[in-house]
PDB file with SEQRES, HELIX, SHEET and CRYST1 records, atoms N, CA, C and O in Angstrom:
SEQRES   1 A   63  UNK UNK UNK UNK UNK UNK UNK UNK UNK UNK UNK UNK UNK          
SEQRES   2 A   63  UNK UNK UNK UNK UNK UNK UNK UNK UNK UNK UNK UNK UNK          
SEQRES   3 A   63  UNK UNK UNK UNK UNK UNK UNK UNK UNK UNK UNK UNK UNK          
SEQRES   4 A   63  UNK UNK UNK UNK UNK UNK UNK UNK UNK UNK UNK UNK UNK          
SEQRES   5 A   63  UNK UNK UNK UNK UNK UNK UNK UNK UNK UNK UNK                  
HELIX    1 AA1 UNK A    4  UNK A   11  1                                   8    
HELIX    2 AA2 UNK A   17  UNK A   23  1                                   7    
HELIX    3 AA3 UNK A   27  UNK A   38  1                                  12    
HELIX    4 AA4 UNK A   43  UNK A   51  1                                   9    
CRYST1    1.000    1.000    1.000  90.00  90.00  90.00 P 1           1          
ATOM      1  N   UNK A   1     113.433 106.581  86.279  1.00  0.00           N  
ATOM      2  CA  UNK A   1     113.474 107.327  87.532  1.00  0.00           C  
ATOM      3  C   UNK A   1     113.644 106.365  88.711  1.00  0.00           C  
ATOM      4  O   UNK A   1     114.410 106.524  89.661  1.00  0.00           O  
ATOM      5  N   UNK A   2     113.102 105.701  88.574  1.00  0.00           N  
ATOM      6  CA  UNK A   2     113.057 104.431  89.580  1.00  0.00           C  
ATOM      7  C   UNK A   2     114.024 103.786  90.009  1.00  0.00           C  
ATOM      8  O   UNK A   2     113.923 103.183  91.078  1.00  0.00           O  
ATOM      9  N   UNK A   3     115.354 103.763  89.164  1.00  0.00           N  
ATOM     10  CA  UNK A   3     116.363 102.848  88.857  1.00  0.00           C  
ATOM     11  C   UNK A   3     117.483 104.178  89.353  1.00  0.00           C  
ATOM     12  O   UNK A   3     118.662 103.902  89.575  1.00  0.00           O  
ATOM     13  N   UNK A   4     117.134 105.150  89.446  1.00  0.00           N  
ATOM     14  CA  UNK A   4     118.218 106.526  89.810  1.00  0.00           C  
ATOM     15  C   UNK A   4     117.931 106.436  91.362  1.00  0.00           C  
ATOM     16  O   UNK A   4     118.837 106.780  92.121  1.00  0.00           O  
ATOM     17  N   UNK A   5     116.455 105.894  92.003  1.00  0.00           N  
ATOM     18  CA  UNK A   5     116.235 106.478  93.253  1.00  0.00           C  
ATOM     19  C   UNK A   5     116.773 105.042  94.035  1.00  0.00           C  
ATOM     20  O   UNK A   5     117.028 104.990  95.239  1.00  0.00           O  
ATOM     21  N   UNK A   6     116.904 103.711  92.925  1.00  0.00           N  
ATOM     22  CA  UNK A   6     118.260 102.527  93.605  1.00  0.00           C  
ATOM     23  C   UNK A   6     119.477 103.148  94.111  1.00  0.00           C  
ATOM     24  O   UNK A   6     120.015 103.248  95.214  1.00  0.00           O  
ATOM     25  N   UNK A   7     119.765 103.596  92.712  1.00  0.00           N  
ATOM     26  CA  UNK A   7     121.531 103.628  92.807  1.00  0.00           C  
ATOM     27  C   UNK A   7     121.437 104.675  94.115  1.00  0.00           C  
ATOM     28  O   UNK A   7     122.344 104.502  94.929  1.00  0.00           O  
ATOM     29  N   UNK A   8     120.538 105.670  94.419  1.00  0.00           N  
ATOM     30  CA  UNK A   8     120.686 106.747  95.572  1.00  0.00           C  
ATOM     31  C   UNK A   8     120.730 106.120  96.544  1.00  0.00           C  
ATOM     32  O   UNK A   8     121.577 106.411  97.388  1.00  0.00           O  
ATOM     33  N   UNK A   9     119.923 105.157  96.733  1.00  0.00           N  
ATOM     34  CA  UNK A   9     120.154 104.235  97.637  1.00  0.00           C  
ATOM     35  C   UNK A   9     120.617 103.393  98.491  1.00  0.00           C  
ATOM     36  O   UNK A   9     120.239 103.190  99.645  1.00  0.00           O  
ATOM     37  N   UNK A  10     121.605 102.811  97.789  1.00  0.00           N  
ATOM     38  CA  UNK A  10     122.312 102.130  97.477  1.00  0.00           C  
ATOM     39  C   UNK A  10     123.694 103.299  97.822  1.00  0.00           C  
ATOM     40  O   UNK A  10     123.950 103.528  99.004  1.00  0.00           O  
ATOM     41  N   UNK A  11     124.365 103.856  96.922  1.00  0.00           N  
ATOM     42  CA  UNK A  11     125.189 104.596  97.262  1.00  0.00           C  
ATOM     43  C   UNK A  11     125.645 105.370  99.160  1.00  0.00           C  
ATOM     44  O   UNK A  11     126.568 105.436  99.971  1.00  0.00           O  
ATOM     45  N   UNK A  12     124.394 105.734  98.977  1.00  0.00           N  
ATOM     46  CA  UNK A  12     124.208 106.307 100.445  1.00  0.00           C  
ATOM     47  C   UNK A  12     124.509 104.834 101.376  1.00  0.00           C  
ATOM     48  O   UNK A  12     125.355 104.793 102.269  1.00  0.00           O  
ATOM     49  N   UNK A  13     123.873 103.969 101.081  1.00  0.00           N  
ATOM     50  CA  UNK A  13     124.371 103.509 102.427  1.00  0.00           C  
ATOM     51  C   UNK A  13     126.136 102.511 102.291  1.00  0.00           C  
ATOM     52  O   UNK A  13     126.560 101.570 102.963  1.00  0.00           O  
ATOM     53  N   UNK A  14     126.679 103.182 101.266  1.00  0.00           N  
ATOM     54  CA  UNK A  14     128.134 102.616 101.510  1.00  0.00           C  
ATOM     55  C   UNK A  14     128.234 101.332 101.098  1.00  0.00           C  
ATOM     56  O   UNK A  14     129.207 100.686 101.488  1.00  0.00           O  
ATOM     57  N   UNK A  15     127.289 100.735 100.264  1.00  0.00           N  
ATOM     58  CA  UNK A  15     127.849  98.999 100.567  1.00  0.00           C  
ATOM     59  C   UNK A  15     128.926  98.384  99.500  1.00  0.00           C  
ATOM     60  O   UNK A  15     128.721  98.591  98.304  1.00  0.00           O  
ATOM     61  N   UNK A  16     130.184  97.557  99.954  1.00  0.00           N  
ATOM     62  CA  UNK A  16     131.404  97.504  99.364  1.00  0.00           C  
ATOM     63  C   UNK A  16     131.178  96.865  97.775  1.00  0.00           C  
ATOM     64  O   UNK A  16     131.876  95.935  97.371  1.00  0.00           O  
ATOM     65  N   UNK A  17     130.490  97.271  97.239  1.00  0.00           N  
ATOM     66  CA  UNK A  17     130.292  96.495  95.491  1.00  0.00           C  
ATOM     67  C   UNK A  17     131.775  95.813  95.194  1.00  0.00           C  
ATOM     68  O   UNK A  17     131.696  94.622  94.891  1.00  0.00           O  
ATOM     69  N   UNK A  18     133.035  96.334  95.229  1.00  0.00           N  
ATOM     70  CA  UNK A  18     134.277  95.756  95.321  1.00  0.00           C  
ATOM     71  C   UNK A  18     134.459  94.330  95.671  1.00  0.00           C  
ATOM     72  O   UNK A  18     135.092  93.538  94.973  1.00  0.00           O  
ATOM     73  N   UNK A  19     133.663  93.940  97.191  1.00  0.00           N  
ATOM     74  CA  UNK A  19     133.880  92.871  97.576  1.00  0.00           C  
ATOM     75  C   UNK A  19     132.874  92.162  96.898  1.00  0.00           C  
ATOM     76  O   UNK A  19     133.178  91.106  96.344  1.00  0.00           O  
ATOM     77  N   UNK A  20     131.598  92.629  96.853  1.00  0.00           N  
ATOM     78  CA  UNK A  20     130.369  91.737  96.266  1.00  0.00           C  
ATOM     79  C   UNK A  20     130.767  91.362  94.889  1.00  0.00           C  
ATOM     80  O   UNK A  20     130.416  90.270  94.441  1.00  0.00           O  
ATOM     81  N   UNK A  21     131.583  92.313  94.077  1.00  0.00           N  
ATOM     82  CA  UNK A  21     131.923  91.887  92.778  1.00  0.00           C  
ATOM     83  C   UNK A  21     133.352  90.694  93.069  1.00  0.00           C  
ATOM     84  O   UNK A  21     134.044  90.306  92.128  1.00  0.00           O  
ATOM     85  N   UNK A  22     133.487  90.440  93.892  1.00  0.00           N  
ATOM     86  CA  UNK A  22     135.205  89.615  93.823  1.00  0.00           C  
ATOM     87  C   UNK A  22     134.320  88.431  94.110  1.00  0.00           C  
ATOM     88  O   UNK A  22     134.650  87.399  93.525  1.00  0.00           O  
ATOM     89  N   UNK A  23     133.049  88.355  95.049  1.00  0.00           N  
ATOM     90  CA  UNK A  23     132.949  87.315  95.163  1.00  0.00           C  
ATOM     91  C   UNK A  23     132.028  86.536  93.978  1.00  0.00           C  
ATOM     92  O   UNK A  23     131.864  85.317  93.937  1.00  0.00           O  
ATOM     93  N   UNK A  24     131.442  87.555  92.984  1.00  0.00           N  
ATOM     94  CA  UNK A  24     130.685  86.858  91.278  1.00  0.00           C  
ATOM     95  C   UNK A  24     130.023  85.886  92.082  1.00  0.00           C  
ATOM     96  O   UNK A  24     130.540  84.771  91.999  1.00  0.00           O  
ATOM     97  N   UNK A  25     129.031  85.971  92.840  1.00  0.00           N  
ATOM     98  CA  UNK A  25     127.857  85.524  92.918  1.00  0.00           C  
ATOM     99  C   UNK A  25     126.833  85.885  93.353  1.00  0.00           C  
ATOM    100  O   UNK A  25     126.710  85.920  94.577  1.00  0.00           O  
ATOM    101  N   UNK A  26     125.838  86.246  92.573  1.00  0.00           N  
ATOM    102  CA  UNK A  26     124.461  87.207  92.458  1.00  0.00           C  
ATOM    103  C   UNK A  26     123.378  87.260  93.507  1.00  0.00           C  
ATOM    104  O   UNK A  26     122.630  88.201  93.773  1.00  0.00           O  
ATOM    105  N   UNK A  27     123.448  86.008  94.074  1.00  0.00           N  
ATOM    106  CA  UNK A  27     122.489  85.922  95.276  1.00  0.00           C  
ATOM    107  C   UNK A  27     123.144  86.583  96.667  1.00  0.00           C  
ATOM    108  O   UNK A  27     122.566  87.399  97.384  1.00  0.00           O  
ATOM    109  N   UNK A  28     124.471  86.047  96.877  1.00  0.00           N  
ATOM    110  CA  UNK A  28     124.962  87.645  97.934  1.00  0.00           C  
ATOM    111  C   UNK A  28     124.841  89.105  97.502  1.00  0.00           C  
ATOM    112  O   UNK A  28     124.854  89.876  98.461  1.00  0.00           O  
ATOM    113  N   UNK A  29     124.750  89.566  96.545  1.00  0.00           N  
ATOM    114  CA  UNK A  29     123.991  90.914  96.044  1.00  0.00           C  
ATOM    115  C   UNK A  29     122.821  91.133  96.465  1.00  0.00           C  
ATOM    116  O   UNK A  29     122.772  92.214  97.052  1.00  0.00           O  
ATOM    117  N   UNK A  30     121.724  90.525  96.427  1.00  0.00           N  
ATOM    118  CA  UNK A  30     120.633  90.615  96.789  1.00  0.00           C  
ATOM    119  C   UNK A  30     120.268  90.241  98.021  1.00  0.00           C  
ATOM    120  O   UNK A  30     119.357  90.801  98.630  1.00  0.00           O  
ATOM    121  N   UNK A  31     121.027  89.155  98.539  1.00  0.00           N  
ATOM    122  CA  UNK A  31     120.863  88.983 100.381  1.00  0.00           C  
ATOM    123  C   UNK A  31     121.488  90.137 100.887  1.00  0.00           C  
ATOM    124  O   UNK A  31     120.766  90.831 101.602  1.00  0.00           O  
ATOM    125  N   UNK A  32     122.427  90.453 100.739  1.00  0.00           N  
ATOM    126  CA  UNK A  32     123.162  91.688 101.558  1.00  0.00           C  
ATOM    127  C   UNK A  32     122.236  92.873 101.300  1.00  0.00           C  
ATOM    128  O   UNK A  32     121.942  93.529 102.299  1.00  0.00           O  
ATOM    129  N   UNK A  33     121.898  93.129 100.523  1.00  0.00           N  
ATOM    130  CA  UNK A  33     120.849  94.004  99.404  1.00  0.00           C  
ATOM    131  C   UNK A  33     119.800  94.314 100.660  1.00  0.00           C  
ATOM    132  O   UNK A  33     119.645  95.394 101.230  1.00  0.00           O  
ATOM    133  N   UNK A  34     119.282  93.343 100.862  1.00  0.00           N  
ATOM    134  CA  UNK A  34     118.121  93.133 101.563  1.00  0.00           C  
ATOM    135  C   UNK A  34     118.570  93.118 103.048  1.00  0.00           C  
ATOM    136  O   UNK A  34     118.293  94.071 103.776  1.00  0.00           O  
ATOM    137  N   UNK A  35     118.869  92.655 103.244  1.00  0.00           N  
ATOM    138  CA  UNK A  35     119.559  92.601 104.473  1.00  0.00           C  
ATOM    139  C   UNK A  35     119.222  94.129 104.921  1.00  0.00           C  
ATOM    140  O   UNK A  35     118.362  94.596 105.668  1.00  0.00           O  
ATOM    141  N   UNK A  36     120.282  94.718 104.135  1.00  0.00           N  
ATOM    142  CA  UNK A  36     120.477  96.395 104.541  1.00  0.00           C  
ATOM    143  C   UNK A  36     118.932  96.918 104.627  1.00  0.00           C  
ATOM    144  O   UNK A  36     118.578  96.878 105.805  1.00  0.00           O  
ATOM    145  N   UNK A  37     118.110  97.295 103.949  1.00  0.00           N  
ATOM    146  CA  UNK A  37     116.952  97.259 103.077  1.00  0.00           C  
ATOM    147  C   UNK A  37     116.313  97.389 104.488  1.00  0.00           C  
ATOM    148  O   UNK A  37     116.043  98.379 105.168  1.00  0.00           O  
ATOM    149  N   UNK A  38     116.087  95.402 104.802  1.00  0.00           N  
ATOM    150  CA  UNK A  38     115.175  95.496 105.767  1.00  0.00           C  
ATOM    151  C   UNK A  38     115.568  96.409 106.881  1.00  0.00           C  
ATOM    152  O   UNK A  38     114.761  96.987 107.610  1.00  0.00           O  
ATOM    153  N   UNK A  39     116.844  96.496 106.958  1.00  0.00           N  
ATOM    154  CA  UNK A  39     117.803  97.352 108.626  1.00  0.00           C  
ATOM    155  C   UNK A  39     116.983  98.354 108.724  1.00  0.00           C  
ATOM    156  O   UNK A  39     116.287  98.474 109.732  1.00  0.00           O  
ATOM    157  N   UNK A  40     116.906  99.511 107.388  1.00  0.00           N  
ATOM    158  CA  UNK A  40     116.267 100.519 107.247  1.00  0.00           C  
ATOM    159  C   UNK A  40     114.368 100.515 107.204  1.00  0.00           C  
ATOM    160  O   UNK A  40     113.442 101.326 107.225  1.00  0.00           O  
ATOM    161  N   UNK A  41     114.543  99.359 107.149  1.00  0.00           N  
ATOM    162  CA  UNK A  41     113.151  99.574 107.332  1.00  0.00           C  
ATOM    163  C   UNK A  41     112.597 100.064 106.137  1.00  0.00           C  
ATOM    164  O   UNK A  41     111.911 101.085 106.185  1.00  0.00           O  
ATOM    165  N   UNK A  42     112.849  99.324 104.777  1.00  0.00           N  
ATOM    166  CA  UNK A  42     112.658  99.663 103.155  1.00  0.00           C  
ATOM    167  C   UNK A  42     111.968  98.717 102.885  1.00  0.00           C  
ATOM    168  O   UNK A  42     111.779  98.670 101.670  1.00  0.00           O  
ATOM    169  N   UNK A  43     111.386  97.756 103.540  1.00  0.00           N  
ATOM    170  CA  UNK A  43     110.306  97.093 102.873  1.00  0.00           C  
ATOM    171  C   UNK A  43     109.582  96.943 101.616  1.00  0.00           C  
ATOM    172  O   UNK A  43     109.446  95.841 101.085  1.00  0.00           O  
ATOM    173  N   UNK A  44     109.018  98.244 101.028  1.00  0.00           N  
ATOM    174  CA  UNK A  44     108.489  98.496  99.536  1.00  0.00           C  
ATOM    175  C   UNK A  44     110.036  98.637  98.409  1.00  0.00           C  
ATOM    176  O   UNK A  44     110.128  98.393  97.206  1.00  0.00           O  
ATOM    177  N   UNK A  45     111.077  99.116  99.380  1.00  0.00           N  
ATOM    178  CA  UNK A  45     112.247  98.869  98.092  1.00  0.00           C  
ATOM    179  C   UNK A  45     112.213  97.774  97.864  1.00  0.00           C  
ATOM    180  O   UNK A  45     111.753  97.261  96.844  1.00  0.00           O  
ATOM    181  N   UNK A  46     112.806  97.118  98.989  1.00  0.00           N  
ATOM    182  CA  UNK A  46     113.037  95.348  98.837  1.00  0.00           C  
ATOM    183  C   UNK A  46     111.786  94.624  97.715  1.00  0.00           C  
ATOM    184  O   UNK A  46     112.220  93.945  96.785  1.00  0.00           O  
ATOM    185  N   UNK A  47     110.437  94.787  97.842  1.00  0.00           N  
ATOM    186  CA  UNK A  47     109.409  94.377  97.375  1.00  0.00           C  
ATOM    187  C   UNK A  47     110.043  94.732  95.867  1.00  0.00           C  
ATOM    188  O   UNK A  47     110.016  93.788  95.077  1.00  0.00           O  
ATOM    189  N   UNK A  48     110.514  95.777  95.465  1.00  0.00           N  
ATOM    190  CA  UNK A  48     110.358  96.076  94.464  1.00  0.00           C  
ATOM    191  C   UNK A  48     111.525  95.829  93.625  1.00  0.00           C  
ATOM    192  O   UNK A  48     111.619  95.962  92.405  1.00  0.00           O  
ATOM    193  N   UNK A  49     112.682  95.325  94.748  1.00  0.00           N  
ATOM    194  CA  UNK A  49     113.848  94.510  94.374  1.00  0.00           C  
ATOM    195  C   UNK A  49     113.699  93.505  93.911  1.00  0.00           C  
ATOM    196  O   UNK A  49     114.604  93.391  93.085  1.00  0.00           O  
ATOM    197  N   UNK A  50     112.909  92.365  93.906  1.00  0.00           N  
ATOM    198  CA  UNK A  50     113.093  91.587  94.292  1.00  0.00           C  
ATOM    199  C   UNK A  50     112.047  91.131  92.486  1.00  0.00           C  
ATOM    200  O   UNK A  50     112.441  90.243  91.730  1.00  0.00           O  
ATOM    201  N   UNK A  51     110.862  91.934  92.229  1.00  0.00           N  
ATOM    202  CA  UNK A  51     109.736  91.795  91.556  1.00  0.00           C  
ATOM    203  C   UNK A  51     110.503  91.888  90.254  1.00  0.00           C  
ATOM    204  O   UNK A  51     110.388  91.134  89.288  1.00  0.00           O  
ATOM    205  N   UNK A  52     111.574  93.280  90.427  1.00  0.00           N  
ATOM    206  CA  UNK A  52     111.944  93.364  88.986  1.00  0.00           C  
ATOM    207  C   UNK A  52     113.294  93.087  88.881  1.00  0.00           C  
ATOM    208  O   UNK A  52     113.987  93.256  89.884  1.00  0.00           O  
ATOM    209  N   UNK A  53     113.851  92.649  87.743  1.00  0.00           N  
ATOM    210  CA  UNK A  53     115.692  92.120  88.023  1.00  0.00           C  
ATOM    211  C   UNK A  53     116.276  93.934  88.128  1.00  0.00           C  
ATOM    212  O   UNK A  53     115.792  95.038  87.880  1.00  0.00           O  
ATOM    213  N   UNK A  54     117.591  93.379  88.650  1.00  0.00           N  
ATOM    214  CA  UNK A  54     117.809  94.524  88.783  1.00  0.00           C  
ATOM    215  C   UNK A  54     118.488  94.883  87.241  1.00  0.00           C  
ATOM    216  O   UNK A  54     118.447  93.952  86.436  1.00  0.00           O  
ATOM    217  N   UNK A  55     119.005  95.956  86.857  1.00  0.00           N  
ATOM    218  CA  UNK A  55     119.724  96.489  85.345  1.00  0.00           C  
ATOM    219  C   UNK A  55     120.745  96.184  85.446  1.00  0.00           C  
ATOM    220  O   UNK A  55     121.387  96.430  84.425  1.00  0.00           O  
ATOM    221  N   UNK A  56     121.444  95.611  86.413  1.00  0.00           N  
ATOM    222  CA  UNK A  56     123.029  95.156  86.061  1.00  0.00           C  
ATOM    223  C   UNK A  56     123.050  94.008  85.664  1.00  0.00           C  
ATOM    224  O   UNK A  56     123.943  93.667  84.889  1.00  0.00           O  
ATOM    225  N   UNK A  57     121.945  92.984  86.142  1.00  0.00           N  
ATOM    226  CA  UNK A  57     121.734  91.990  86.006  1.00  0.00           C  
ATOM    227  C   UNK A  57     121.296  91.057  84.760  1.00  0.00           C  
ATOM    228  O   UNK A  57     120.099  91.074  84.471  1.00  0.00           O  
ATOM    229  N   UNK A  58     122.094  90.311  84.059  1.00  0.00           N  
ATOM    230  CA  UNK A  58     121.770  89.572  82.959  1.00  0.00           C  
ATOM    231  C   UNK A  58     121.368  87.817  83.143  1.00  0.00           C  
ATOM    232  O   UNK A  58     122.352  87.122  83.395  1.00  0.00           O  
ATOM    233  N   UNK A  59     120.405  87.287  83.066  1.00  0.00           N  
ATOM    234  CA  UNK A  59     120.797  85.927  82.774  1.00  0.00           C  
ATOM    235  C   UNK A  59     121.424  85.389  81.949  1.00  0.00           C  
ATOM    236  O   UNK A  59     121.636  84.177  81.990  1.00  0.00           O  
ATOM    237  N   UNK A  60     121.923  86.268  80.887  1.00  0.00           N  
ATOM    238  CA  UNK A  60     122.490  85.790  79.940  1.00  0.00           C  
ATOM    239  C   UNK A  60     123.824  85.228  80.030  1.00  0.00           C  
ATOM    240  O   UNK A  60     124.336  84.208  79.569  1.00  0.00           O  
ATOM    241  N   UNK A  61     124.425  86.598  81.069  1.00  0.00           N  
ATOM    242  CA  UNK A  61     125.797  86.192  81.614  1.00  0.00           C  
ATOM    243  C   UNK A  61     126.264  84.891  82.225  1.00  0.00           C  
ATOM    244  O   UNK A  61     126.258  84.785  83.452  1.00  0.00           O  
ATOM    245  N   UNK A  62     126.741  83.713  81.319  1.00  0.00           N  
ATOM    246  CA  UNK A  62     127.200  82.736  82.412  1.00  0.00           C  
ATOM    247  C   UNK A  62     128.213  82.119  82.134  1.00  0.00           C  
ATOM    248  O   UNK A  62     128.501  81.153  81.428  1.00  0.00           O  
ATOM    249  N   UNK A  63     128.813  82.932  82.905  1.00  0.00           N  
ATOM    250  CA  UNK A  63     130.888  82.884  82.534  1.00  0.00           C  
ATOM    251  C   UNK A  63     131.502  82.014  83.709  1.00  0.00           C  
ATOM    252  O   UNK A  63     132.715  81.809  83.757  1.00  0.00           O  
TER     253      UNK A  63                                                      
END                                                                             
């Protein structure tokens, strides 16, 4: 449930995944992430961004 009320999140506020994916590097995901986050004044999202990886996210991946 938790991970549905991201993507709502996320979705709603428009942010270009297109560009964040061209640029394949994970820490602008999460600065921009946050960035937005704090704008809104999401504090406990961010907290909770940050605590757990997110599900797209693998360490495994290192291409």
């Amino acid at each position: 449930m938790h991970n549905h009320f991201e993507c709502i999140v996320l979705g709603d506020l428009n942010i270009s995944f297109d560009k964040m994916k061209k640029s394949n590097h994970y820490p602008i995901w999460r600065r921009e992430i946050r960035t937005i986050f704090k704008n809104f004044s999401l504090i406990d999202v961010v907290k909770s961004f940050y605590e757990r990886p997110s599900p797209t996210h693998s360490i495994k991946r290192k291409e």
